[in-house]
Each structure stands twice: as structure tokens, then as C-alpha cells.
Biopython code that builds the backbone (N, CA, C, O; Angstrom):
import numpy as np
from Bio.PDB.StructureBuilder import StructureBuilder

atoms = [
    (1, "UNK", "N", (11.799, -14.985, 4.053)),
    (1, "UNK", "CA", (10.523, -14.561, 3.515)),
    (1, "UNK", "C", (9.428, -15.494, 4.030)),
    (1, "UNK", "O", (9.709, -16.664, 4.291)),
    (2, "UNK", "N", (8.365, -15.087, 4.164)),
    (2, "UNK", "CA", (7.098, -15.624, 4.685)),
    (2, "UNK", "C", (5.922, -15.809, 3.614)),
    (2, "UNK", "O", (6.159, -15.161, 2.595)),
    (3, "UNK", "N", (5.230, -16.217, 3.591)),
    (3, "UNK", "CA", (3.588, -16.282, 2.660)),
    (3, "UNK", "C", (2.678, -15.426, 3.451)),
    (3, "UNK", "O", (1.993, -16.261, 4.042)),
    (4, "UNK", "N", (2.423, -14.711, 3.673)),
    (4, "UNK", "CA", (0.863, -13.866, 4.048)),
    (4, "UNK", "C", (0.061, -13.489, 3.061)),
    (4, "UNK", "O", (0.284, -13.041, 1.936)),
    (5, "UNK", "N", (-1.106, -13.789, 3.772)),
    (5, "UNK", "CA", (-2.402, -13.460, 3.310)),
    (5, "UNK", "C", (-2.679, -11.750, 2.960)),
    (5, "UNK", "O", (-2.295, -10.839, 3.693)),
    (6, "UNK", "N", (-3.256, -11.615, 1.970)),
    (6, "UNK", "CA", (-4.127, -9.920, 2.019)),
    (6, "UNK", "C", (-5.564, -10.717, 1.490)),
    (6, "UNK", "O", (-6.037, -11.374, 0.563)),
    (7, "UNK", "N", (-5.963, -9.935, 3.251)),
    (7, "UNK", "CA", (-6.926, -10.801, 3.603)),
    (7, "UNK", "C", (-8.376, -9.256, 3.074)),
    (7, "UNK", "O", (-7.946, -8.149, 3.397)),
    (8, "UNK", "N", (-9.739, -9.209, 2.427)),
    (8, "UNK", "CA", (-10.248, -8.688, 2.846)),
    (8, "UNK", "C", (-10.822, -7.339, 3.918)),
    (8, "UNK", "O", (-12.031, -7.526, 4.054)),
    (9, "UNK", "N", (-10.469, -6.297, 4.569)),
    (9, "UNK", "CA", (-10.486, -6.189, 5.879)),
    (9, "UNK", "C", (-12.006, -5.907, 5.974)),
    (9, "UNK", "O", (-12.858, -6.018, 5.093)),
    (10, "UNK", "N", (-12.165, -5.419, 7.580)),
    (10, "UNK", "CA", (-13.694, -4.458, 7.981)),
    (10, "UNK", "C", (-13.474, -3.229, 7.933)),
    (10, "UNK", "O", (-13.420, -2.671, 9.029)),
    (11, "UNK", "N", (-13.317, -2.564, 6.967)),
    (11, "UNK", "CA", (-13.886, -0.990, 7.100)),
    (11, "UNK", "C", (-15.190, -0.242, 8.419)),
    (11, "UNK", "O", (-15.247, 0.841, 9.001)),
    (12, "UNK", "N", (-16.072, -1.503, 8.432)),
    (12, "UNK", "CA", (-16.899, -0.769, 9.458)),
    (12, "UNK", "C", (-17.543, -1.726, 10.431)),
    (12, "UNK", "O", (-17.476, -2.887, 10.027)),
    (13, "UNK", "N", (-18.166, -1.578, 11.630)),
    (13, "UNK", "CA", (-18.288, -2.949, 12.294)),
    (13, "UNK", "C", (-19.876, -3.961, 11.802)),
    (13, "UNK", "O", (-20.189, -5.117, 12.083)),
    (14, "UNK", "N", (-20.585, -2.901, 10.984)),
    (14, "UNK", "CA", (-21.420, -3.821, 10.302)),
    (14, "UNK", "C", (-21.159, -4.280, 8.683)),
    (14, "UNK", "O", (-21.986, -4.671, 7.860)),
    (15, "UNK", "N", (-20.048, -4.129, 8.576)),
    (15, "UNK", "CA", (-19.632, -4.624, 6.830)),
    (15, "UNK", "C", (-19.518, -5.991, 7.100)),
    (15, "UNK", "O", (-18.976, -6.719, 7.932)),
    (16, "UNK", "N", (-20.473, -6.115, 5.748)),
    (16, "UNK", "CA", (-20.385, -7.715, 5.910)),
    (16, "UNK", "C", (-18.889, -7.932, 4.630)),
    (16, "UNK", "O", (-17.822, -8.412, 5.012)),
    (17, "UNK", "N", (-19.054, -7.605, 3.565)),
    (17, "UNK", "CA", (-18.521, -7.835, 2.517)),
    (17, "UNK", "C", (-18.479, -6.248, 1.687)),
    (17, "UNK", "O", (-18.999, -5.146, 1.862)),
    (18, "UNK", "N", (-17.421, -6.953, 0.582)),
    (18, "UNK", "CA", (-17.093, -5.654, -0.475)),
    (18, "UNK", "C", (-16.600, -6.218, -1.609)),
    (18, "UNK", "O", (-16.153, -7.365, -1.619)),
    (19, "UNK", "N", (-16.662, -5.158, -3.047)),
    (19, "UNK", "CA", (-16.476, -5.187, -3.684)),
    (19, "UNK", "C", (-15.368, -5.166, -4.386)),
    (19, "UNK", "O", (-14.728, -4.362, -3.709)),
    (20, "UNK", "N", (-14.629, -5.482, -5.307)),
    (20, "UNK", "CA", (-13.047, -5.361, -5.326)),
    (20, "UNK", "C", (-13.191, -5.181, -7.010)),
    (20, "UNK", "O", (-13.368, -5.884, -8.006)),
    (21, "UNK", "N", (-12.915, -3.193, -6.496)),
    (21, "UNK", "CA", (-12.977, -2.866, -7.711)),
    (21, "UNK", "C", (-11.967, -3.016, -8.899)),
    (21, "UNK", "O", (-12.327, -3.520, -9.963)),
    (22, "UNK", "N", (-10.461, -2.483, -8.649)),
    (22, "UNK", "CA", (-9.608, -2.832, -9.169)),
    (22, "UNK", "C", (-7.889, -3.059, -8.317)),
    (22, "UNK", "O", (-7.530, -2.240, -7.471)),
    (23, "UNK", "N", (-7.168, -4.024, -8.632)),
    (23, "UNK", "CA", (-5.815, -3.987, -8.308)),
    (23, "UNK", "C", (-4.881, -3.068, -8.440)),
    (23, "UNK", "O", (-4.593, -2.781, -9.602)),
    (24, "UNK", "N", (-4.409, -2.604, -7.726)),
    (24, "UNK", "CA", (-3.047, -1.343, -7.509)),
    (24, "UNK", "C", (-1.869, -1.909, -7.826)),
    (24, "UNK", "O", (-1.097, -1.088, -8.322)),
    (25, "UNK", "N", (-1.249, -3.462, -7.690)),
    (25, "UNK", "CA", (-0.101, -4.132, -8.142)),
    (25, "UNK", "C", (-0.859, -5.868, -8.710)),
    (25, "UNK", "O", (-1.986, -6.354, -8.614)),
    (26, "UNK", "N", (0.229, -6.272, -9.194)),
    (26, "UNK", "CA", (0.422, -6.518, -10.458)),
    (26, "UNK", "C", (1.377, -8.070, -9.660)),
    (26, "UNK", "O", (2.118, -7.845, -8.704)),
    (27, "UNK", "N", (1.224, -9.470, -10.174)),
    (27, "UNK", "CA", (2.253, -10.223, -9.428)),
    (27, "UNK", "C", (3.642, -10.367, -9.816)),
    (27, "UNK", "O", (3.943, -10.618, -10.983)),
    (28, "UNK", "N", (4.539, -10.217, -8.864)),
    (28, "UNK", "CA", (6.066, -9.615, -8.960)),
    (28, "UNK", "C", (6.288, -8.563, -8.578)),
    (28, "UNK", "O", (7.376, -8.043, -8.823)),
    (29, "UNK", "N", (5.488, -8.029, -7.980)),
    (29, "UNK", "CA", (6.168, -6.391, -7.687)),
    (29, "UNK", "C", (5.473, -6.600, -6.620)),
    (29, "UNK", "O", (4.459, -7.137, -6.174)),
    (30, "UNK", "N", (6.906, -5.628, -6.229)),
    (30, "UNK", "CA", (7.547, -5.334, -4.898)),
    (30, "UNK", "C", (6.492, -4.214, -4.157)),
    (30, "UNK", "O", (5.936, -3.218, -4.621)),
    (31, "UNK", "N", (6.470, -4.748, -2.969)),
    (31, "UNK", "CA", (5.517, -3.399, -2.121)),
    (31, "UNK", "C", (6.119, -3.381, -1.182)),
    (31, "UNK", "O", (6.993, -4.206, -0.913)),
    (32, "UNK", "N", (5.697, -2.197, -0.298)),
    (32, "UNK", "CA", (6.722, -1.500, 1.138)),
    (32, "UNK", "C", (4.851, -1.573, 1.568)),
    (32, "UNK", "O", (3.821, -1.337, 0.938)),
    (33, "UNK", "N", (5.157, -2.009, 2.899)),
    (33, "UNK", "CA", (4.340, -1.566, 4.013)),
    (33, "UNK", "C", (3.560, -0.378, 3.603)),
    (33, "UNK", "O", (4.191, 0.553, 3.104)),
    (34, "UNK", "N", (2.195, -0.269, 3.750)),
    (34, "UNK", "CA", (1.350, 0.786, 3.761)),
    (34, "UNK", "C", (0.641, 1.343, 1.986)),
    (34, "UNK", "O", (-0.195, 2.177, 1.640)),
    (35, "UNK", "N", (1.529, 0.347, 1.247)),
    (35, "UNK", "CA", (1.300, 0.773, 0.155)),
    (35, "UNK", "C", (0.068, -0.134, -0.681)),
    (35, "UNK", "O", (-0.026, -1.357, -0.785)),
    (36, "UNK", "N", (-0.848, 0.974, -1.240)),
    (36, "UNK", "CA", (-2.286, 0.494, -1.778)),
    (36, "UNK", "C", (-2.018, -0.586, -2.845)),
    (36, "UNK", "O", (-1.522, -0.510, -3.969)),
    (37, "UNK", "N", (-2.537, -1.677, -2.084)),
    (37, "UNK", "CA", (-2.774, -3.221, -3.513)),
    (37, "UNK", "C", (-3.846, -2.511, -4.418)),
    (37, "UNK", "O", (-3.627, -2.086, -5.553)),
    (38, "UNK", "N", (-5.424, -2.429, -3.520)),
    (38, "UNK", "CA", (-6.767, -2.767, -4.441)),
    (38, "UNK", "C", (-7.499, -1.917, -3.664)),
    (38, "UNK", "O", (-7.513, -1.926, -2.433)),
    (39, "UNK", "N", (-8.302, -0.948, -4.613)),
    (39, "UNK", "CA", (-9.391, -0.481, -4.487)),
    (39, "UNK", "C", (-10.574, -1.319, -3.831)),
    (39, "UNK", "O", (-10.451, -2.531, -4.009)),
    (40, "UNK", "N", (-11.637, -0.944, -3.147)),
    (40, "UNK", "CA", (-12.918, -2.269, -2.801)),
    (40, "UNK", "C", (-13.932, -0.591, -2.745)),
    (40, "UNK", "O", (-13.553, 0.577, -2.666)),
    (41, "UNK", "N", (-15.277, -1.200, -2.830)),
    (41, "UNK", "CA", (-16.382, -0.535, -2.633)),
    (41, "UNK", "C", (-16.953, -1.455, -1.901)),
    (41, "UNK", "O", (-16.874, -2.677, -2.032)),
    (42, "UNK", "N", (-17.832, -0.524, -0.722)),
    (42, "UNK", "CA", (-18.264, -0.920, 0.213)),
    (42, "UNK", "C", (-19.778, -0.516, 0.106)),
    (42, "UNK", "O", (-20.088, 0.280, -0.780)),
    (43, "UNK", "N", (-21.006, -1.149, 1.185)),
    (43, "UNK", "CA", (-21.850, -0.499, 0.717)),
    (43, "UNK", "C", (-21.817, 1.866, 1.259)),
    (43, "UNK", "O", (-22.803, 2.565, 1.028)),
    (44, "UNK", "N", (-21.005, 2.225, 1.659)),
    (44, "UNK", "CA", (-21.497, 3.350, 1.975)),
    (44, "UNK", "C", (-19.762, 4.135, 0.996)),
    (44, "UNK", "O", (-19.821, 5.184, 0.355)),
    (45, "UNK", "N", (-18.821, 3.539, 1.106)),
    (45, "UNK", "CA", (-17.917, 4.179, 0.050)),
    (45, "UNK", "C", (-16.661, 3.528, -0.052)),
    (45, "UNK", "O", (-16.410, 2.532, 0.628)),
    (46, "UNK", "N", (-15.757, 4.079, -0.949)),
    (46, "UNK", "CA", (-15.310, 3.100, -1.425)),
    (46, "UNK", "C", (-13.701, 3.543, -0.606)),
    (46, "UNK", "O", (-13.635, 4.594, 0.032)),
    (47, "UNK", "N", (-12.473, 2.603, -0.729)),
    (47, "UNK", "CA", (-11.646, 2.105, 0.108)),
    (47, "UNK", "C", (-10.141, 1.739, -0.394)),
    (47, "UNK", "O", (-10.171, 0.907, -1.300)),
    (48, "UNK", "N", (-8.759, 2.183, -0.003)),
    (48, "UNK", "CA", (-7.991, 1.645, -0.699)),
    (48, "UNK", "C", (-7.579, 0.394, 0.528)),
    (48, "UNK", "O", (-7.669, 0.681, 1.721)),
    (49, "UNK", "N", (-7.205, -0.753, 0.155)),
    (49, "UNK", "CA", (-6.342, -1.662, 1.031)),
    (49, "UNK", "C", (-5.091, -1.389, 0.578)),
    (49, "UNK", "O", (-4.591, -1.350, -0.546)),
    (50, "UNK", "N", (-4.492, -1.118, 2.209)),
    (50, "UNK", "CA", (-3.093, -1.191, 2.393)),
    (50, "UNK", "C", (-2.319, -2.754, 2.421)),
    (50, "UNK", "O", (-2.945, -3.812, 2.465)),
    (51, "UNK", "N", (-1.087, -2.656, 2.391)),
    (51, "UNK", "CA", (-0.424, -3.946, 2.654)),
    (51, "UNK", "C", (0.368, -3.712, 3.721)),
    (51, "UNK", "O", (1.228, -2.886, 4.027)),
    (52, "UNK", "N", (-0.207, -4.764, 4.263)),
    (52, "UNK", "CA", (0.498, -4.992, 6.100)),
    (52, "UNK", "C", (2.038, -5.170, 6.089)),
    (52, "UNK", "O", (2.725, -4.880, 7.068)),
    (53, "UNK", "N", (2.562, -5.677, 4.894)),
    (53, "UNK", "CA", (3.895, -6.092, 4.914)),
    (53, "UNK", "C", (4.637, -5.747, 4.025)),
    (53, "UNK", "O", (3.898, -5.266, 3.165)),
    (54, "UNK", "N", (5.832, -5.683, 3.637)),
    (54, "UNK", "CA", (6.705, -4.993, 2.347)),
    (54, "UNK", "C", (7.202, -6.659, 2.118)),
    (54, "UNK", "O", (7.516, -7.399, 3.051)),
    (55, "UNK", "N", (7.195, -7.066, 0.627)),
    (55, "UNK", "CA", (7.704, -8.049, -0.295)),
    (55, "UNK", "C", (7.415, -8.341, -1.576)),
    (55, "UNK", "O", (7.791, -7.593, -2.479)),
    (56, "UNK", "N", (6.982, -9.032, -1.722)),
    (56, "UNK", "CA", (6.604, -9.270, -3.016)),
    (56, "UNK", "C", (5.403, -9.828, -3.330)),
    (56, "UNK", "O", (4.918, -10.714, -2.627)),
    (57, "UNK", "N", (4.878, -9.419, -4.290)),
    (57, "UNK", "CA", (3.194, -9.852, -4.402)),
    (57, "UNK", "C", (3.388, -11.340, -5.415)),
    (57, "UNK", "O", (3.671, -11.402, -6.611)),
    (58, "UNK", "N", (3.057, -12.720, -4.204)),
    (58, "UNK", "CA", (3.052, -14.057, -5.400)),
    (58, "UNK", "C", (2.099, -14.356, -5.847)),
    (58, "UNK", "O", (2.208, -15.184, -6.751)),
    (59, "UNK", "N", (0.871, -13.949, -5.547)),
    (59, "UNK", "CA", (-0.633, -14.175, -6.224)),
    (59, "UNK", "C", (-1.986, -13.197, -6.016)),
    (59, "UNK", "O", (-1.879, -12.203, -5.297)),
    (60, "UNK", "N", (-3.114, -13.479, -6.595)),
    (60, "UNK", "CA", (-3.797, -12.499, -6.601)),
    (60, "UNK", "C", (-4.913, -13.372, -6.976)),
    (60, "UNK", "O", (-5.173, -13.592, -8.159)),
    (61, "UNK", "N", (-5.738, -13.995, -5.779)),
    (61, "UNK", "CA", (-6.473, -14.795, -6.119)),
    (61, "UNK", "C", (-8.068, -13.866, -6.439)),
    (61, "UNK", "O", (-8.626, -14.072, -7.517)),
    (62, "UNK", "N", (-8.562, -13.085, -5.642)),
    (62, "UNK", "CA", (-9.443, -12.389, -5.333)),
    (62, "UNK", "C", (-9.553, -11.481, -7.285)),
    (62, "UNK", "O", (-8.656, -10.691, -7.581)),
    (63, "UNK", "N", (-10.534, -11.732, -8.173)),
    (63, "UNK", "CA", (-10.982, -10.911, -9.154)),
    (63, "UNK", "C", (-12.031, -9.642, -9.108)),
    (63, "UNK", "O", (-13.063, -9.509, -8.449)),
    (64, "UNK", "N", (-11.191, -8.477, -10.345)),
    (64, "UNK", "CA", (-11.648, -7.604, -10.064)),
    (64, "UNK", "C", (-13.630, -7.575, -10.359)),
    (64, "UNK", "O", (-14.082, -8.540, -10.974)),
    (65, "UNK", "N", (-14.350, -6.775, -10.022)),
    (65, "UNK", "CA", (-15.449, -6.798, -10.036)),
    (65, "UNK", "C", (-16.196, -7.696, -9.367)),
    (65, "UNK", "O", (-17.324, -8.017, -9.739)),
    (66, "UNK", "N", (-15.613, -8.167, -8.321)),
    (66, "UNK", "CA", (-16.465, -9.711, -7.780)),
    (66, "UNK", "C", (-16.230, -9.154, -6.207)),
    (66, "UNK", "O", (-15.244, -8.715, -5.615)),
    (67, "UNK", "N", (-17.509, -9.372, -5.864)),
    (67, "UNK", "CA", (-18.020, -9.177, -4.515)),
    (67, "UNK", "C", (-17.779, -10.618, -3.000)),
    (67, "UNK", "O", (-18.420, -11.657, -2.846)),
    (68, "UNK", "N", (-16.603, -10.040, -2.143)),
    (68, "UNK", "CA", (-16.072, -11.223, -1.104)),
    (68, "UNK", "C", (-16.140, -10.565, 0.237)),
    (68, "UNK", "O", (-16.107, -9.391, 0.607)),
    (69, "UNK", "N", (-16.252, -11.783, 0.872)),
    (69, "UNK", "CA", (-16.937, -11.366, 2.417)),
    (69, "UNK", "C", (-15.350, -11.085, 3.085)),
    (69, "UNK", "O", (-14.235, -11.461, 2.726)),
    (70, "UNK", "N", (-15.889, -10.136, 4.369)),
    (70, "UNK", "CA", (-15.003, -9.721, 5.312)),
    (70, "UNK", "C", (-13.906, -10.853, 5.396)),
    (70, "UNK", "O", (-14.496, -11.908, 5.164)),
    (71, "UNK", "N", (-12.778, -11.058, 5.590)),
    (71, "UNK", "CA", (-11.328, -12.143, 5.482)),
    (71, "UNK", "C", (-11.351, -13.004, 4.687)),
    (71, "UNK", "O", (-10.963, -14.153, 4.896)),
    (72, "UNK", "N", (-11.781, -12.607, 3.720)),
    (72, "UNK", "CA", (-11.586, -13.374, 2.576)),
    (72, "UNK", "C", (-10.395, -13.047, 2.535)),
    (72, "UNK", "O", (-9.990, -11.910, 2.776)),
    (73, "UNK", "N", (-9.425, -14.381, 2.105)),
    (73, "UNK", "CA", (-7.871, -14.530, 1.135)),
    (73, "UNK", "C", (-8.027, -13.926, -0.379)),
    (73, "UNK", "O", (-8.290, -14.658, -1.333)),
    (74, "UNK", "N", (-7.817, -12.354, -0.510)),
    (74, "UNK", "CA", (-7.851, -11.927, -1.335)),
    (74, "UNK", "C", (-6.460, -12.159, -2.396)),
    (74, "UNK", "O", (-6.476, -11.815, -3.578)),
    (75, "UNK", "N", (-5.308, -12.793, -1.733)),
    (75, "UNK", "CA", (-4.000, -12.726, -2.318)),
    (75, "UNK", "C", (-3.113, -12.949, -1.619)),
    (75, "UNK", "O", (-3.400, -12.878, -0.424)),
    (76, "UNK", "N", (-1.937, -13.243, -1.893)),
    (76, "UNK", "CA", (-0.533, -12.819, -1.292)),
    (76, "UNK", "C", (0.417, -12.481, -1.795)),
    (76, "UNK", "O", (0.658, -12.186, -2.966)),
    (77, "UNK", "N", (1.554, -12.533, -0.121)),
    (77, "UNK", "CA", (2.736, -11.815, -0.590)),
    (77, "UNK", "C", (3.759, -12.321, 0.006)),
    (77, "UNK", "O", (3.599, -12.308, 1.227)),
    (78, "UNK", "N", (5.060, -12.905, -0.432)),
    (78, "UNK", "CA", (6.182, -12.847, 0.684)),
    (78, "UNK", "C", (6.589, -12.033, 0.989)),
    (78, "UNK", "O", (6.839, -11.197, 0.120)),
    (79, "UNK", "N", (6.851, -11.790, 2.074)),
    (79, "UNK", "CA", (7.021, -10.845, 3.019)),
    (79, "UNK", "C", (7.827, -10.906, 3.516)),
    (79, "UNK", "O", (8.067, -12.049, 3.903)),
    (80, "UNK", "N", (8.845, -9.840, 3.900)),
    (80, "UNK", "CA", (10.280, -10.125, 4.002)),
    (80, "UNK", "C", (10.315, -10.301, 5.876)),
    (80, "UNK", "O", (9.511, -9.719, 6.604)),
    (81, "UNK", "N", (10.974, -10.848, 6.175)),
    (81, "UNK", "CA", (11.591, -11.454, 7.255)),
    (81, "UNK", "C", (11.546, -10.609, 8.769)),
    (81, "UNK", "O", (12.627, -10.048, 8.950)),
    (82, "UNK", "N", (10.770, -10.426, 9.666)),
    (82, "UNK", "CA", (10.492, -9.303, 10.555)),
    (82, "UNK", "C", (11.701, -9.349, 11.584)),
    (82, "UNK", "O", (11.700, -10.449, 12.136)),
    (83, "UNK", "N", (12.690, -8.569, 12.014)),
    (83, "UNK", "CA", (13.923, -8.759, 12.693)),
    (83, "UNK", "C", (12.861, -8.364, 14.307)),
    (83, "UNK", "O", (13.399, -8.362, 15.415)),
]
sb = StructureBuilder()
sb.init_structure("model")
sb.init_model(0)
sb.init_chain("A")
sb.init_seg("    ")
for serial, (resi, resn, name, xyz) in enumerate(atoms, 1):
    if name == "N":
        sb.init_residue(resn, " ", resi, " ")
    sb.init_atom(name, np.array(xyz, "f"), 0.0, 1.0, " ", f" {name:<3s}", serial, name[0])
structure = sb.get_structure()
């Protein structure tokens, strides 16, 4: 298992930042690749973030209703082991 980041992303090439409306998981639970953490609003609409990796969610630093710039360390996850 690994530590990665769920980082923020760019939805568009002038987004500066977004909003992070609410969390989709919860810490301890398990995610598969592709599957929605957190809602964000952007300024033109709003967005689910996927997770780049399948493991386990160990933190969730990023709070809901609070506005963070493009790669922000919104959280992590271990992430299981890439063969």
C-alpha cells in the first residue's frame, strides 16, 4: 500500500480554485478507482472528483463548505500496490 494524495483537480484551464461542497466517503472505506469521493463547485458548475486509485480512504483533510485552490491536498488514501 502507498499514501496518495486526492489532490484538488482543474476542471478548466482558467480555474483557479473550488468549492468543496460535500464528501462521497467517509475515513475507512474502501474505494475502487473511478469512484466519486467529493462533490466541488466551481465558478461555472459543479463537479464530482473521482479517485485515481482503489484503497482505502486514511484522511480527509480538505472541509466541507470551504473554498481551496487548484492541488490542494484535499485528503488521502492507501492505495493498493500497482503490479
Amino acid at each position: 500500500m502507498a499514501r496518495r494524495e486526492i489532490n484538488m483537480p482543474r476542471f478548466g484551464a482558467k480555474m483557479e480554485e473550488a468549492k468543496l461542497l460535500v464528501w462521497r466517503v467517509q475515513v475507512g472505506q474502501r474505494v475502487d478507482e473511478d469512484d466519486v469521493l467529493c462533490e466541488v463547485e466551481t465558478e461555472k458548475t459543479n463537479a464530482d472528483v473521482e479517485s485515481l486509485y482503489s484503497g482505502v480512504v486514511l484522511e480527509l483533510v480538505a472541509k466541507e463548505n470551504e473554498t481551496y485552490p487548484v492541488g490542494f491536498v484535499l485528503g488521502y488514501i492507501d492505495a493498493e500496490d500497482e503490479d
